[in-house]
NUVOKE-220878 format. One record per residue (C-alpha): x, y, z. Coordinates in Angstrom, 3 decimals. Layout:
REM residues N
<xx:X yy:Y zz:Z>
...
//
This chain:
REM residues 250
<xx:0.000 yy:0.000 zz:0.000>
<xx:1.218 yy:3.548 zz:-0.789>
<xx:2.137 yy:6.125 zz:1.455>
<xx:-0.679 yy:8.510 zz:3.119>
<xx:0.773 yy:11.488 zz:1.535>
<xx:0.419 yy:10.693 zz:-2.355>
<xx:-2.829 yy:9.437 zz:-2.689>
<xx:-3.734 yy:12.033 zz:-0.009>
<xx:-2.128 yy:15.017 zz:-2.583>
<xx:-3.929 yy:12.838 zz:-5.460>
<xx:-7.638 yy:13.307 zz:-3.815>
<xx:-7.152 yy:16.716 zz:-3.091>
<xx:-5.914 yy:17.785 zz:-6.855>
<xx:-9.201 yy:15.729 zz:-7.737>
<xx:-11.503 yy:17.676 zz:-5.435>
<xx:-10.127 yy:21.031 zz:-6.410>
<xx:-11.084 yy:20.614 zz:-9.794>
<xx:-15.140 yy:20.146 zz:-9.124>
<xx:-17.610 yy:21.645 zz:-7.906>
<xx:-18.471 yy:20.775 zz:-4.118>
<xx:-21.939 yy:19.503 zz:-4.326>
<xx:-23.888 yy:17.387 zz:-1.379>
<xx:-26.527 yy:16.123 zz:-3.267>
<xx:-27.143 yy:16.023 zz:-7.140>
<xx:-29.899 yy:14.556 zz:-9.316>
<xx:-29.975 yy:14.094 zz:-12.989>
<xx:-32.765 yy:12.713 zz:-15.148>
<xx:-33.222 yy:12.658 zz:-19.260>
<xx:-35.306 yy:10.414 zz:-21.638>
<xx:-33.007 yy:7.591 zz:-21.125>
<xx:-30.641 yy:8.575 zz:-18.411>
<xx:-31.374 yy:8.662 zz:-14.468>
<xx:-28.200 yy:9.130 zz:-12.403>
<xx:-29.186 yy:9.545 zz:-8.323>
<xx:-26.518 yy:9.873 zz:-5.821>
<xx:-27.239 yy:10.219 zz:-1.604>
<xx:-25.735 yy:12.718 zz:0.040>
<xx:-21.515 yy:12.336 zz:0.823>
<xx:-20.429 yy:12.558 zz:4.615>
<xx:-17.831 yy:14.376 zz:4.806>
<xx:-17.849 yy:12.790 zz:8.533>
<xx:-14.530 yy:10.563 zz:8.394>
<xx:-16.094 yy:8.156 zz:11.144>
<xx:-19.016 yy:8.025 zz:9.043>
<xx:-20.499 yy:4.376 zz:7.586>
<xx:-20.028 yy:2.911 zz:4.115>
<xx:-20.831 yy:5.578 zz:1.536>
<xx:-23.076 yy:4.898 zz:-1.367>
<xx:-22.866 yy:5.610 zz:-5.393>
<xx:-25.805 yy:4.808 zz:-7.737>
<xx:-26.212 yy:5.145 zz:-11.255>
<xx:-28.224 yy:3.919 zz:-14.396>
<xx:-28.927 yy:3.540 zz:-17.721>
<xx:-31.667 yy:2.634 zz:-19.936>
<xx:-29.988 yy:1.005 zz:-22.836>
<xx:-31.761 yy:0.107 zz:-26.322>
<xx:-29.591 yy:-3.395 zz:-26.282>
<xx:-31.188 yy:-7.097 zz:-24.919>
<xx:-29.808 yy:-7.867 zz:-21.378>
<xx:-28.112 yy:-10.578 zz:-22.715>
<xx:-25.719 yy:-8.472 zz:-24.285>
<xx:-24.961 yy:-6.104 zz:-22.284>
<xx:-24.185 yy:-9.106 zz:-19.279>
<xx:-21.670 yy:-10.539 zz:-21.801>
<xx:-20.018 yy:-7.117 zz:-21.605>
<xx:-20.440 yy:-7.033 zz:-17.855>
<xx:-19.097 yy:-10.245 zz:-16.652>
<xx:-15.608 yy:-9.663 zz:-19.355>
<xx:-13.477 yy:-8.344 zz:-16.264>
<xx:-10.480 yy:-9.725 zz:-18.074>
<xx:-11.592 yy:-6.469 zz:-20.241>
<xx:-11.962 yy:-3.502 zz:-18.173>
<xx:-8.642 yy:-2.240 zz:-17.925>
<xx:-9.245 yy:-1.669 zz:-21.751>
<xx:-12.091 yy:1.111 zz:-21.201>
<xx:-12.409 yy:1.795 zz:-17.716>
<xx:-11.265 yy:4.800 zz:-16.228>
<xx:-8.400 yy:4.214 zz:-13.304>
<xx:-8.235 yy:0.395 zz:-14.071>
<xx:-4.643 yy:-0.254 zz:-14.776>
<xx:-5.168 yy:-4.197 zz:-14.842>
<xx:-8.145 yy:-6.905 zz:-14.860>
<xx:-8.078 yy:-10.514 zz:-14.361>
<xx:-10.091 yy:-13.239 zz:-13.179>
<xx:-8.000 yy:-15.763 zz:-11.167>
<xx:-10.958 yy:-18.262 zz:-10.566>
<xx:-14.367 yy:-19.185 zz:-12.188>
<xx:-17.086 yy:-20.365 zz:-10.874>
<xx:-18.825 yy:-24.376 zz:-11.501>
<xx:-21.265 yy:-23.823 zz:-14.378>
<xx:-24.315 yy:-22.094 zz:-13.857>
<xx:-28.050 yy:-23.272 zz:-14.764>
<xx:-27.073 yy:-21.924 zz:-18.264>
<xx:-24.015 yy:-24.672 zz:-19.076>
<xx:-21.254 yy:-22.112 zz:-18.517>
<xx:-19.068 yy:-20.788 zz:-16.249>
<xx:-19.067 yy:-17.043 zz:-14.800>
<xx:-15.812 yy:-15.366 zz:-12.922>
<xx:-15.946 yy:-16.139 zz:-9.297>
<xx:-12.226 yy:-14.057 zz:-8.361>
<xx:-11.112 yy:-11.394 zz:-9.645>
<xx:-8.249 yy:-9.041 zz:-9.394>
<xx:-8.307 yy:-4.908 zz:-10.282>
<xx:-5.391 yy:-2.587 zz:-10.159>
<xx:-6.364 yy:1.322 zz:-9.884>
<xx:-4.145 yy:3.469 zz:-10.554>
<xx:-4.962 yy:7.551 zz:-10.163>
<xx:-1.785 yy:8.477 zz:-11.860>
<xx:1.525 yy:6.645 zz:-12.452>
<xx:2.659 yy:6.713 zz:-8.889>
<xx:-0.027 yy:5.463 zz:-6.677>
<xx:-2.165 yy:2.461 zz:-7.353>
<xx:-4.031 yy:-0.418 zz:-5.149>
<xx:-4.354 yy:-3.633 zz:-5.948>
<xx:-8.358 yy:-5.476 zz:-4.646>
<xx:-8.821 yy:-8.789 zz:-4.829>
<xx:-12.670 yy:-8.961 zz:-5.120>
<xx:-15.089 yy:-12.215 zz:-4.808>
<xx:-17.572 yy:-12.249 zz:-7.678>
<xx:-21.161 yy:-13.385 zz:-8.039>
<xx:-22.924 yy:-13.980 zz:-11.099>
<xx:-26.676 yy:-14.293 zz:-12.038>
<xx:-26.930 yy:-15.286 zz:-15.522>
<xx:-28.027 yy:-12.352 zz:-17.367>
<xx:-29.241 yy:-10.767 zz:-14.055>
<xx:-26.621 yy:-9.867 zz:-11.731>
<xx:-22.462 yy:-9.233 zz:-11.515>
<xx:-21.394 yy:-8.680 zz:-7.833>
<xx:-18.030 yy:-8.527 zz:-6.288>
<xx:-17.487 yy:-8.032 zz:-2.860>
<xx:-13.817 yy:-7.267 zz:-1.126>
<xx:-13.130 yy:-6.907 zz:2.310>
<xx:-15.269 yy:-7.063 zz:5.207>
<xx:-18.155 yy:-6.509 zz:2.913>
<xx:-20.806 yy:-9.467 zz:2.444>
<xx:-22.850 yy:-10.725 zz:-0.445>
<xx:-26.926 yy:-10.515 zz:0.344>
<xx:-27.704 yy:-12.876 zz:-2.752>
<xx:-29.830 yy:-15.494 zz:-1.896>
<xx:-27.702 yy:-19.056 zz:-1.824>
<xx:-30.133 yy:-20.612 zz:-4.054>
<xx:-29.533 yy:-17.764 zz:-6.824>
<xx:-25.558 yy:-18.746 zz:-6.827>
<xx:-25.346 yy:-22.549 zz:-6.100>
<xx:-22.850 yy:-22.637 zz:-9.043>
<xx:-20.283 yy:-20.425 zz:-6.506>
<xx:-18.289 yy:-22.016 zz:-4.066>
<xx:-18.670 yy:-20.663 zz:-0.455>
<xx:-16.502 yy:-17.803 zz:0.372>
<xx:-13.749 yy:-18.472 zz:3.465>
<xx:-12.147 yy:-15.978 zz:5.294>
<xx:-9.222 yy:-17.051 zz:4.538>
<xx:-9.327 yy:-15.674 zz:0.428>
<xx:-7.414 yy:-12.668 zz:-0.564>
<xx:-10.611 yy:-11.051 zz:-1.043>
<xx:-11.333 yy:-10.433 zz:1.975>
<xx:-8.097 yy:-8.869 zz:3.437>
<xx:-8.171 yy:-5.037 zz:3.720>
<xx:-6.606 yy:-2.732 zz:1.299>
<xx:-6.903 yy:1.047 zz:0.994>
<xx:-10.937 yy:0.348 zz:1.318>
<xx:-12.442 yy:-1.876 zz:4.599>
<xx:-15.303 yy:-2.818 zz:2.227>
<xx:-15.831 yy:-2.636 zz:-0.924>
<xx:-19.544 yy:-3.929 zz:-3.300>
<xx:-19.983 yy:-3.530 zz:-6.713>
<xx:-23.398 yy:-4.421 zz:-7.763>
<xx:-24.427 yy:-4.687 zz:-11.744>
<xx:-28.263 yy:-5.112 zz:-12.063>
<xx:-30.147 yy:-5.385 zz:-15.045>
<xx:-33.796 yy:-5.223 zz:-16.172>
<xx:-35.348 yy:-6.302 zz:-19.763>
<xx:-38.099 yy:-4.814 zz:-20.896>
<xx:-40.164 yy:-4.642 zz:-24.174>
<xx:-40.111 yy:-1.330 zz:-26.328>
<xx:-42.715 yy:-0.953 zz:-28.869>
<xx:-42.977 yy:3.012 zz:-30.074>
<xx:-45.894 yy:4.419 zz:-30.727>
<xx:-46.975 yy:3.947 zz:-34.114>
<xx:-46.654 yy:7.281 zz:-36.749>
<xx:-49.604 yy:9.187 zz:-38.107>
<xx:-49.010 yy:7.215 zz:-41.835>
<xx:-48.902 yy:3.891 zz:-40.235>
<xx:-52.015 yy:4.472 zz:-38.288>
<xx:-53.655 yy:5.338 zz:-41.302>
<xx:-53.294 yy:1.602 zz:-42.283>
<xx:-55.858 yy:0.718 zz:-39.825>
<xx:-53.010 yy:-0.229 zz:-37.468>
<xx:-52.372 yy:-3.370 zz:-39.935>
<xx:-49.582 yy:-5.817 zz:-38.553>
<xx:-47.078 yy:-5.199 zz:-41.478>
<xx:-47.911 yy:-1.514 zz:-40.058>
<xx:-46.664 yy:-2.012 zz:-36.617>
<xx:-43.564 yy:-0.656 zz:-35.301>
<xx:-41.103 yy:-3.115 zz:-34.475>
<xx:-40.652 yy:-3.851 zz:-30.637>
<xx:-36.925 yy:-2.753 zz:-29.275>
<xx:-35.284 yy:-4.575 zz:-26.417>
<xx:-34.113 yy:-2.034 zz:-23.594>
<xx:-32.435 yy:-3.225 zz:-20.805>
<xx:-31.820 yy:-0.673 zz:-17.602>
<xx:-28.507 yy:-0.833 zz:-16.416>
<xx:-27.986 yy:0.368 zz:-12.632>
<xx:-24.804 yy:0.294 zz:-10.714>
<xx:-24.634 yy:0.555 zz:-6.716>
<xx:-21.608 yy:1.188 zz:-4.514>
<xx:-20.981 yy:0.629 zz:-1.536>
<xx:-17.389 yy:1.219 zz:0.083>
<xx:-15.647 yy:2.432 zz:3.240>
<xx:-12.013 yy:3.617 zz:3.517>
<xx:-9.776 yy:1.929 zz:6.069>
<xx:-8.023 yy:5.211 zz:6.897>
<xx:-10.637 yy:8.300 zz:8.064>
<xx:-8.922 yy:10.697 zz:6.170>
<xx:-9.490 yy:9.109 zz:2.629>
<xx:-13.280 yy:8.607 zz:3.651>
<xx:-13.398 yy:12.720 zz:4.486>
<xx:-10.897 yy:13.635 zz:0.901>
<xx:-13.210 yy:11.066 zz:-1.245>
<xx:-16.552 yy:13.041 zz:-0.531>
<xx:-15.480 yy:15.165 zz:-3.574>
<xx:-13.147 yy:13.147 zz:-5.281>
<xx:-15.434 yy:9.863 zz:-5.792>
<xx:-19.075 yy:11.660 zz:-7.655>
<xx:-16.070 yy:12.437 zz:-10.607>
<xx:-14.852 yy:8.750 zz:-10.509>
<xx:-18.188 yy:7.406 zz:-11.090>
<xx:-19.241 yy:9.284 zz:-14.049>
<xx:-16.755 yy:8.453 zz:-15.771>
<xx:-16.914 yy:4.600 zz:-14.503>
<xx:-20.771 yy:4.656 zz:-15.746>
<xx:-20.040 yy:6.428 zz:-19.550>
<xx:-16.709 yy:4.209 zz:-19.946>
<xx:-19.274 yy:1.332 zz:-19.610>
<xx:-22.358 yy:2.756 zz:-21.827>
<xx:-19.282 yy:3.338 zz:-24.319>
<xx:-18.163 yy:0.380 zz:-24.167>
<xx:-21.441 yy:-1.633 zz:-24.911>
<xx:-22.065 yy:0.643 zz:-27.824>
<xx:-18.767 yy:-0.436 zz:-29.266>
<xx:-19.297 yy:-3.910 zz:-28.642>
<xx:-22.651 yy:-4.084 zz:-30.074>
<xx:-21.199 yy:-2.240 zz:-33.200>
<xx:-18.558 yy:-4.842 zz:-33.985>
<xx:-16.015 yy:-2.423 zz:-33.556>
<xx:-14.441 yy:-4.773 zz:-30.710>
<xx:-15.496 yy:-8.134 zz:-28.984>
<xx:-15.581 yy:-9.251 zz:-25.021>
<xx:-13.070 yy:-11.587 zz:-24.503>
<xx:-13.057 yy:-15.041 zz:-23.888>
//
């Protein structure tokens, strides 16, 4: 783990350069971003993060994207390395999903942390990875194809964070738009119809706590930045994916 001093100077150059805001709410036709309130209280609980998308792509897509850790340190912000070190049994779906995973971050070339993370996947559901003292809250019969976690796995030793959850969840729903004026001149015929589009909404939860007080008091600025760019690295991403310009990994 890095000194104190560096990634202290590193949070501070981050909070200078935005606006110091306690609560913010954003919403558009197919973007809702919430986030709670930071404590700047450095004995304070876990803070939270939440963000989503509503994306015009089928679930099962987009969970292909989600559950390619080996890939994020090819679009994600901060991620200097991604691997998973261990996969899970196969699922009720034939395959197998990552079950360990390890992330460098890296704010600049100087300071990084390394978290060893345990991961849960819900086929086309559900990505969750858990480090430190945190716990998952999925039901046991929703990951039967994970091995029990044991105290004793990296994942759970402390690192700059005492907890750490990163939660994926996705929702499928229909899409059919309304029809035009010319097609409902056709006495709504079926060849008249609009086409139905599959939209999936994307949300993203985190949960962490900083082992050291004074990171927990620094991040309350620092960390709303981080996760904007975390959430439009991923919509990116899945756009790219979806347009054949690159493929997940294997």
């Amino acid at each position: 783990m890095q000194s104190l001093r560096p990634i202290s100077s590193t949070l501070l150059q981050t909070a200078t350069r935005i606006p110091t805001i306690s609560q913010f709410s954003c919403r558009t036709a197919n973007r809702t971003t919430h986030r709670r309130t930071f404590l700047t209280n450095p004995f304070a609980g876990p803070q939270h993060l939440t963000a989503s998308r509503t994306l015009d792509y089928p679930a099962k897509t987009i969970y292909a994207i989600i559950a390619d850790i080996n890939s994020y340190s090819t679009f994600l912000p901060y991620c200097q390395h991604s691997q998973v070190t261990k996969r899970s049994a196969p699922a009720s779906d034939g395959n197998t999903y990552p079950e360990e995973a390890q992330l460098v971050v890296g704010f600049n070339g100087d300071v990084s942390e390394t978290f060893t993370s345990r991961v849960y996947c819900v086929p086309e559901t559900l990505v969750e990875a858990v480090s430190g003292q945190a716990q998952t809250a999925l039901s046991p019969d929703d990951i039967t194809h994970h091995s029990p976690r044991s105290s004793s796995e990296a994942s759970t030793k402390d690192t700059v964070m005492s907890r750490l959850v990163t939660r994926w969840t996705l929702l499928p729903f229909p899409h059919k738009p309304l029809p035009t004026a010319e097609q409902a001149d056709k006495n709504n015929s079926a060849e008249s119809e609009p086409e139905s589009i599959e939209r999936t909404q994307v949300s993203l939860n985190i949960e962490y706590q900083f082992a050291n007080p004074v990171y927990a008091a620094l991040s309350s600025a620092a960390a709303p930045k981080v996760a904007d760019k975390m959430i439009e690295a991923f919509e990116n991403r899945v756009k790219s994916v979806v347009e054949g310009k690159s493929q997940p990994s294997r």
